[in-house]
N, C-alpha and C positions, 0 to 999 in steps of 0.2 A: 400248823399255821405259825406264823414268824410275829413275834410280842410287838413288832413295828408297825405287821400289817396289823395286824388287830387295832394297834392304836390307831395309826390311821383311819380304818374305817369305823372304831367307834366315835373317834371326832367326825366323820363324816352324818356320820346318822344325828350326831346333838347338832351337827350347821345345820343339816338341814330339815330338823325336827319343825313342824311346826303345832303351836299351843301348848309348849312349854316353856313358855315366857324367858326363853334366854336372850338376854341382852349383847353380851360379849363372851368369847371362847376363843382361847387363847392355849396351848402347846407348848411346854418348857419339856423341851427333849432334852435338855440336860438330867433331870430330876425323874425323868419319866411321868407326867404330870399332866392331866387336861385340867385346865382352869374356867371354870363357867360364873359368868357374874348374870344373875338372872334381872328383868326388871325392877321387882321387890328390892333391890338392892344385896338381896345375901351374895356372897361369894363359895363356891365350894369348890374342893381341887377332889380330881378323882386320879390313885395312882395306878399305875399299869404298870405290872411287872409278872412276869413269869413265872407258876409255883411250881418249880424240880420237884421231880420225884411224888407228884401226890394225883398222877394220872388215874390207879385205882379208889377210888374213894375217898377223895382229898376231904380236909377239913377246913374250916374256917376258924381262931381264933375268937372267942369274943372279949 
């Protein structure tokens, strides 16, 4: 699967999520970026990018 389409479709799934109080969602394809402003007023950006090479057993940072 291509990092694009994925983005795509996980913007698709948060449009058209419903009873997760998103207000606005917004797409900075330059940054690789979904930008969700929920009712509540928070803001969170979630980034999409592609992790090389950790197909067997990838890790997560924390």
């Amino acid at each position: 699967m291509e990092l694009n389409y994925f983005r795509d479709k996980l913007f698709d799934l948060l449009n058209d999520s419903e009873g997760m109080g998103i207000a606005d969602l917004n797409a900075d394809e330059r940054n690789s970026l979904l930008i969700v402003r929920t009712e509540d007023g928070n803001v969170f950006e979630i980034v999409c990018r592609q992790a090389a090479g950790k197909e067997d057993g990838w890790m997560t940072a924390n």
